[in-house]
C-alpha angles and dihedrals in degrees: 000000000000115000087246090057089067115094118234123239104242077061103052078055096058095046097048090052083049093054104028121011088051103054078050101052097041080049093054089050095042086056094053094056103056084058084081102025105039104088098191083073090225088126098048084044095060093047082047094065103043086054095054104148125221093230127106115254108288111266126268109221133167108281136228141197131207129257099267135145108233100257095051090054084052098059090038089054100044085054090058099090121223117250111273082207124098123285105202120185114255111253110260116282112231105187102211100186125126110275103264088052080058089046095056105036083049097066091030087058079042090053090049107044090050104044090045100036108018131215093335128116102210094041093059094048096062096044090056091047083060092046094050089043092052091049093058096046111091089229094075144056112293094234141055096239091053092050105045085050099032103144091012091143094067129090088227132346086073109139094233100047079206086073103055110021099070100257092126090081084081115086118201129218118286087237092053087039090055090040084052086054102043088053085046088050097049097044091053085044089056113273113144127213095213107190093064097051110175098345111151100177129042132173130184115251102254094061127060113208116207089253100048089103098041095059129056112262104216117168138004124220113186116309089343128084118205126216137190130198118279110245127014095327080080107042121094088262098071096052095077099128114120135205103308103183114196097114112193119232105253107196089185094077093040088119094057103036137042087198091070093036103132101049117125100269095071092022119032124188112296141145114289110262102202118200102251090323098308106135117216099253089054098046083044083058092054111101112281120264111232103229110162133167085268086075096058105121094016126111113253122176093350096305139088120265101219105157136014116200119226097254103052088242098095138066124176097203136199118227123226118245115266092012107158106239095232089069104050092081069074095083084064090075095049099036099036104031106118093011113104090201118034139157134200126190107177122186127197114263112292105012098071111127114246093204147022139285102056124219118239080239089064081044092060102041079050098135105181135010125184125189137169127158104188097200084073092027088245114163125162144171123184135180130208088240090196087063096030114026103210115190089232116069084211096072092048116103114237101263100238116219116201111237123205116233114261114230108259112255127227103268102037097092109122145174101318100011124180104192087190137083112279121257102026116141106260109157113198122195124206118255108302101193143033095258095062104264130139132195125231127219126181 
């Protein structure tokens, strides 16, 4: 070979960026576009990964909100723009809890969808997208339960302003409650809201909370905008947190759900009352009862079976007339035998609820309650000592007095929030355009 033929080596350097430094660099760019463009989100999954910061979940702290009339929130927040990045769906939820913990997250995602977002469907599925979203992130409470009543024990600064600012007096219909339920029940099978994404956080339009300039506002859905964490905390990636079970016990919504019969606000502290002598974990190792949904209405053991709750754990009983007050810990022995977590609520005859929810008024004629869970050794039996005077205060059931709601103040508008009355009609329709916005139809 003559020495010309040879290529130089300036030239051996071209060629190689031509053939193989170009295809790279029009591939990286290509990548970084369908971050924006690929809706499925599996792009900005895959930068999300290789950003993963070193820092903790950023914190979750009472919120806030200025000072604002409503019409000037609204303009504050129309001048905040939507994220020009990707918004893909979150991957399906599959709750993989026991079935009491189902039961329970779904009433508490229930609770949640129709006192934030009232007796609208869309609405509630967005709610419960947020709420499902929340329970995956690492930055909130593991379970739904947790979630939905994250905060619950302050006046205000709760992350659901239902749980906190009085608005669970209401009680909604049993048919929105039900609708509530069957939406609950879909989103922890796997259904996906799509037009909220990730979003962790959501407001309605006519208030302005401290962060809404600080997250990515990324859909609108009616009168509520929804936001996700900037960087990698709100990319798919960070929401890797499964199913946990585990479901806490949540009293306040007794009245609306069997699931969470037990709490404090139907059976407060008190010395255990076995039934002659027969601890809960021995009468939970008896052969178990069959008590099924074709027994509603018929007598068993001498009462009425009015209500069975969803989880096979609950009965809501009718007493016989004349029933002397000290038998009735009996039941225990025919409803709870092979059950390791079992509640009774028993009514005089005439008077048992045939639905839930319950009205604080069926709260209050409540004349007997029985609950163990074996796995805690818990075993109780309460009396409603205005109708049954018992000579221990410990066997006496906590007299419930209805409260009226406060009126929300200026600066208790949280996560979430809803700043109108519960239950009204607001339909909200999903994003209609390609800018973010929603239309809103009543």
């Amino acid at each position: 070979m003559k020495k010309s033929d040879t290529p130089h080596p300036l030239a051996m350097l071209f060629w190689a960026l031509m053939f193989v430094g170009l295809p790279m660099g029009v591939a990286g760019w290509d990548s970084r576009q369908n971050v924006r463009a690929d809706p499925s989100g599996y792009a900005a999954g895959a930068e999300g990964r290789a950003m993963r910061p070193p820092s903790p979940p950023p914190p979750v702290e009472p919120v806030a909100v200025y000072a604002l009339d409503a019409d000037r929130a609204r303009a504050v927040n129309a001048a905040i723009p939507f994220s020009r990045l990707a918004n893909p769906p979150a991957r399906p939820f599959l709750f993989s809890g026991s079935e009491t913990d189902l039961a329970r997250a779904v009433d508490c995602l229930a609770a949640a969808e129709i006192y934030e977002a009232g007796d609208d469907a869309v609405g509630e599925q967005a709610v419960a997208q947020v709420v499902l979203n929340r329970a995956r992130h690492p930055a909130f409470p593991k379970t739904v339960c947790g979630v939905v009543f994250q905060g619950q024990e302050r006046r205000t600064g709760c992350q659901f302003t239902f749980s906190c600012d009085g608005a669970l007096t209401r009680t909604p219909s049993q048919a929105a409650w039900e609708r509530a339920r069957a939406i609950a029940r879909a989103a922890l099978a796997g259904q996906v809201f799509a037009p909220v994404g990730h979003a962790t956080h959501y407001h309605t339009n006519w208030v302005v909370p401290y962060w809404s300039g600080s997250l990515d506002k990324i859909g609108a859905v009616g009168t509520h905008l929804f936001f996700r964490w900037r960087g990698w905390w709100g990319t798919p990636p960070a929401f890797r947190r499964g199913s946990a079970g585990g479901e806490p016990l949540i009293g306040r919504i007794a009245k609306l759900s069997l699931a969470h019969q037990g709490g404090e606000d139907v059976l407060p502290d008190g010395t255990a009352a076995p039934v002659e002598g027969i601890a809960a974990s021995a009468l939970a190792a008896q052969p178990k009862q069959a008590i099924g949904e074709a027994m509603l209405g018929r007598t068993i053991a001498g009462v009425r079976l009015a209500v069975l709750g969803p989880d096979g754990t609950s009965f809501l009983v009718e007493l016989p007339r004349g029933g002397a007050p000290d038998q009735w810990p009996e039941l225990a022995k025919t409803f709870c035998a092979g059950r390791p977590e079992c509640r009774i609520m028993a009514w005089r005859a005439g008077s048992a609820p045939t639905k839930i929810p319950l009205s604080d008024g069926q709260l209050g004629t409540m004349s007997f309650a029985y609950i163990h869970n074996s796995a805690s050794g818990l075993q109780r039996a309460l009396w409603n000592c205005a109708q049954t005077p018992r000579s221990s205060k410990a066997e006496c059931m906590r007299q419930r007095v209805p409260t009226a709601a406060p009126a929300p103040s200026a600066d208790a508008a949280l996560a979430g929030v809803r700043r109108k009355e519960r239950f009204e009609t607001v339909k909200i329709a999903p994003v209609g355009s390609a800018n973010g916005t929603a239309t809103r139809t009543n």
